[in-house]
C-alpha positions as CSV (number, residue, x, y, z in Angstrom):
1,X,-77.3,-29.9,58.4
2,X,-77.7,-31.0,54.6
3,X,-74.0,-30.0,53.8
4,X,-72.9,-32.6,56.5
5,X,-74.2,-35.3,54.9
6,X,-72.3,-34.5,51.4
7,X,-69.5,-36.0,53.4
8,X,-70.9,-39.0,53.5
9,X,-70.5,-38.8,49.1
10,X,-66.8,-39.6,47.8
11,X,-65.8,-37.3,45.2
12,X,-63.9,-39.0,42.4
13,X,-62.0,-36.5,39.9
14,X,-62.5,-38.1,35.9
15,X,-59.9,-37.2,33.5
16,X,-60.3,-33.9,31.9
17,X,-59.1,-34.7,28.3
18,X,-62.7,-37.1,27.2
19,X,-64.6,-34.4,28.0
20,X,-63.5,-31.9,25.5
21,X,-64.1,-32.1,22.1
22,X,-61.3,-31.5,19.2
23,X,-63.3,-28.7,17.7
24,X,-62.6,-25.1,19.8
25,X,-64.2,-21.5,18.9
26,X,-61.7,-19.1,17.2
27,X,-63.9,-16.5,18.6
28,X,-64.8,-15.2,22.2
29,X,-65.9,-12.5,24.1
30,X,-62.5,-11.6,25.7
31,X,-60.9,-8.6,27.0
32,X,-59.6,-6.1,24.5
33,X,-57.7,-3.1,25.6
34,X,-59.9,-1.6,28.0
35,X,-58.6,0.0,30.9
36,X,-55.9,1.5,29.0
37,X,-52.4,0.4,29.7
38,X,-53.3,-0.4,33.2
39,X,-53.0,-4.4,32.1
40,X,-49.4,-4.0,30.9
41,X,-48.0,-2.5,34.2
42,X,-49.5,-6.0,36.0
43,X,-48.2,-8.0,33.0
44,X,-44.5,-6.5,33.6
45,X,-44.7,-7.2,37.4
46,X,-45.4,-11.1,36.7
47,X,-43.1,-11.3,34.1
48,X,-40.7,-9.8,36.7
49,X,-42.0,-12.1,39.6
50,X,-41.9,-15.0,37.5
51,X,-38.1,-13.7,35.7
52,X,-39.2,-13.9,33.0
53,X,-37.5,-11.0,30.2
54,X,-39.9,-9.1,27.6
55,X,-38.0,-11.1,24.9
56,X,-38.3,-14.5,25.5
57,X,-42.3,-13.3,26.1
58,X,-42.0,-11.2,22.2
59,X,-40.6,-14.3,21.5
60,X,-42.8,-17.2,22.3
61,X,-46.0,-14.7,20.9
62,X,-44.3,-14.7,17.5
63,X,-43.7,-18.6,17.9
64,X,-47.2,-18.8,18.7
65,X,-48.6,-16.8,16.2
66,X,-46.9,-18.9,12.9
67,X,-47.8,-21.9,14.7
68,X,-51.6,-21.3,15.8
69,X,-54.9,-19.8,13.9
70,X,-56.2,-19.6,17.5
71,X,-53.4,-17.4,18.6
72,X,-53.9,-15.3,16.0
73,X,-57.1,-14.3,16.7
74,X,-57.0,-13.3,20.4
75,X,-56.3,-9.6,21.5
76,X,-52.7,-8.6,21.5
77,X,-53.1,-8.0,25.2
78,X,-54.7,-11.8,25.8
79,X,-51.9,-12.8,23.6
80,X,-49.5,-11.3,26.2
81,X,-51.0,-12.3,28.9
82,X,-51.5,-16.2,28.1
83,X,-47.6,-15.9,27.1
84,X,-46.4,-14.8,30.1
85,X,-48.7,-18.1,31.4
86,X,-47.2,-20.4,28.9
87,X,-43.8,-19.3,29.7
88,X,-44.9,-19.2,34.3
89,X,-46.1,-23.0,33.2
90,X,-43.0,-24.3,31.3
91,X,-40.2,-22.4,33.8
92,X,-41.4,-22.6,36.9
93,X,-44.3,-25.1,37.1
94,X,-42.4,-27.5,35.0
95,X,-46.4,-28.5,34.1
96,X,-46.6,-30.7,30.4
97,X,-49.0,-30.1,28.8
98,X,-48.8,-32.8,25.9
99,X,-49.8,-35.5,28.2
100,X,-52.3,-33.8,30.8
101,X,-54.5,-30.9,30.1
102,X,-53.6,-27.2,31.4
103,X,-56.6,-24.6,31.3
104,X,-55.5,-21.0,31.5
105,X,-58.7,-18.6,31.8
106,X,-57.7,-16.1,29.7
107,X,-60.7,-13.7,30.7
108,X,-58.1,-12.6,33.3
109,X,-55.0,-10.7,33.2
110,X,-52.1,-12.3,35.1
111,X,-51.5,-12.6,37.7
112,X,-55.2,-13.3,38.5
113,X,-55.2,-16.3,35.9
114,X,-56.6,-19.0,37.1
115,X,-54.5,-21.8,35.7
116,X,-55.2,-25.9,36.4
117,X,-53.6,-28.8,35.6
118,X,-55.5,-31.9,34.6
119,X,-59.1,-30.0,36.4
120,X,-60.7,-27.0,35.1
121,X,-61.0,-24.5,37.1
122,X,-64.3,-22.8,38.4
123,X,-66.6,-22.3,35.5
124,X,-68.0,-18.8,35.5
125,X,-70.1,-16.7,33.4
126,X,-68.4,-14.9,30.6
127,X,-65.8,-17.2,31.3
128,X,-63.2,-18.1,28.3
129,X,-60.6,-20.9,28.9
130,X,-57.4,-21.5,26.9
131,X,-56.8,-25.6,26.6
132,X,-53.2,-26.4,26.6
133,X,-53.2,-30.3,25.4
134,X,-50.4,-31.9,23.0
135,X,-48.7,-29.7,20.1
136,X,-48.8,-25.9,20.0
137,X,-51.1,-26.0,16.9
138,X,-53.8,-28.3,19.0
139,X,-54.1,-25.3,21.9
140,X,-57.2,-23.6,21.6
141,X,-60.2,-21.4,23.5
142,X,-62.0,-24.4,25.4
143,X,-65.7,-24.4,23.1
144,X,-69.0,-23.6,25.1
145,X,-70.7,-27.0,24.0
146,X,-67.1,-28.7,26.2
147,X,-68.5,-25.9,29.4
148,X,-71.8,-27.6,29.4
149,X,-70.2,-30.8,28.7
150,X,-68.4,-30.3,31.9
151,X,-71.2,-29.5,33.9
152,X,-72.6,-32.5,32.6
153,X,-74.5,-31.5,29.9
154,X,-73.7,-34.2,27.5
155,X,-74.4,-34.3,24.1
156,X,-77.3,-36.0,23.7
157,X,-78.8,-33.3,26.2
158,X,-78.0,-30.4,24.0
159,X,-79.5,-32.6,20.8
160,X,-83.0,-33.6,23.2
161,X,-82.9,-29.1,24.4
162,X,-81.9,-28.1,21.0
163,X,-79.3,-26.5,22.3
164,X,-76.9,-26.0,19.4
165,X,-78.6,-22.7,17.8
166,X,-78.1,-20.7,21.0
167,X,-75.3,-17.9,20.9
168,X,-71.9,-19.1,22.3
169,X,-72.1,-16.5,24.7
170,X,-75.2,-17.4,25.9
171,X,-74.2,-21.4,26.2
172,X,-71.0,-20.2,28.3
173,X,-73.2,-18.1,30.5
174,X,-75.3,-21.0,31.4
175,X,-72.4,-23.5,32.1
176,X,-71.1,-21.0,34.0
177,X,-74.0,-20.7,36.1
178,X,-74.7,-23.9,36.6
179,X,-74.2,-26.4,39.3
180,X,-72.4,-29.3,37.7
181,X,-74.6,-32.6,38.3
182,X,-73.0,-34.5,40.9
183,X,-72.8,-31.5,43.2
184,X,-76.8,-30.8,42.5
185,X,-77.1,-35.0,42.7
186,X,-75.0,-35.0,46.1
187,X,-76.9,-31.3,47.3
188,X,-80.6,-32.9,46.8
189,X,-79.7,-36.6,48.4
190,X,-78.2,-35.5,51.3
191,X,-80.8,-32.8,51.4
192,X,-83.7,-35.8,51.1
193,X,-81.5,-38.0,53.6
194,X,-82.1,-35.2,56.1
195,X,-85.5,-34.7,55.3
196,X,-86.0,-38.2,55.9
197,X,-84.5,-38.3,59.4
198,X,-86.2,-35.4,61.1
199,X,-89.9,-36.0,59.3
């Protein structure tokens, strides 16, 4: 009966970009190359799906790779994957990215990718999100502090919890099991609302 009343609360959608912070990690746990080759075979499909050709792919990872430290850092098969995502975003979803914010979660191999424009998508634990937002050499992994940021841990919460010496990993596993606050706000007022009725 409580998830009735949540209704009743308008949901209004704030702009992505003030929420992340300039400063991204250059290192996350991300998918190597387990599960052998498996991951290229799903890469080839999409790029097929998508028509996309292997070269313009080879070519925007070598573009990437003079233009980003980021880039360079990330797996050769994340590297392929988020390529093929760049290259879905510019070709077919006509998305740009220098004005609104694109996430790719790069956890993922495509096509199972979650990719968002202007919203992130679901935060989860172990979670690592690719921020596409203004020039190539700006695009970077999405920094744990921004995850709790987002679920609306500010930054004057993770000064008061002293949250800054925990391990990235940890700080990503706790945004990403966390309810953001205005769904927990919404949850427990429509929850007391109901409460009130019926006691």
């Amino acid at each position: 009966m409580a998830f009735h009343e949540i209704n009743r609360f308008k949901v209004k959608t704030l702009p992505l970009a003030p929420f992340l912070s300039r400063d991204g990690e250059t290192r996350a746990n991300i998918p190597s190359s387990r599960n052998g080759s498996k991951w290229k075979t799903k890469v080839r499909l999409f790029q097929k799906r998508a028509n996309l050709t292997r070269a313009e792919v080879s070519e925007f990872i070598e573009c990437m790779r003079k233009q980003n430290e980021s880039f360079n850092k990330l797996t050769v098969r994340v590297q392929t994957n988020l390529a093929s995502s760049y290259m879905d975003i510019k070709k077919t979803k006509k998305w740009d990215w220098s004005s609104t914010p694109v996430i790719v979660q790069i956890d993922q191999d495509v096509p199972r990718q979650p990719v968002t424009r202007g919203i992130m998508p679901c935060v989860i634990p172990g979670g690592v999100y690719w921020l596409c937002y203004g020039s190539y050499e700006e695009h970077r992994i999405v920094a744990a502090g921004d995850l709790l940021s987002l679920q609306g841990i500010g930054k004057e919460e993770m000064a008061e919890f002293n949250v800054h010496p925990l391990d990235k990993t940890l700080m990503r596993d706790v945004a990403g099991n966390a309810f953001c606050g205005p769904v927990a706000l919404s949850v427990l007022v429509s929850c007391l609302m109901v409460w009130d009725r019926h006691a």
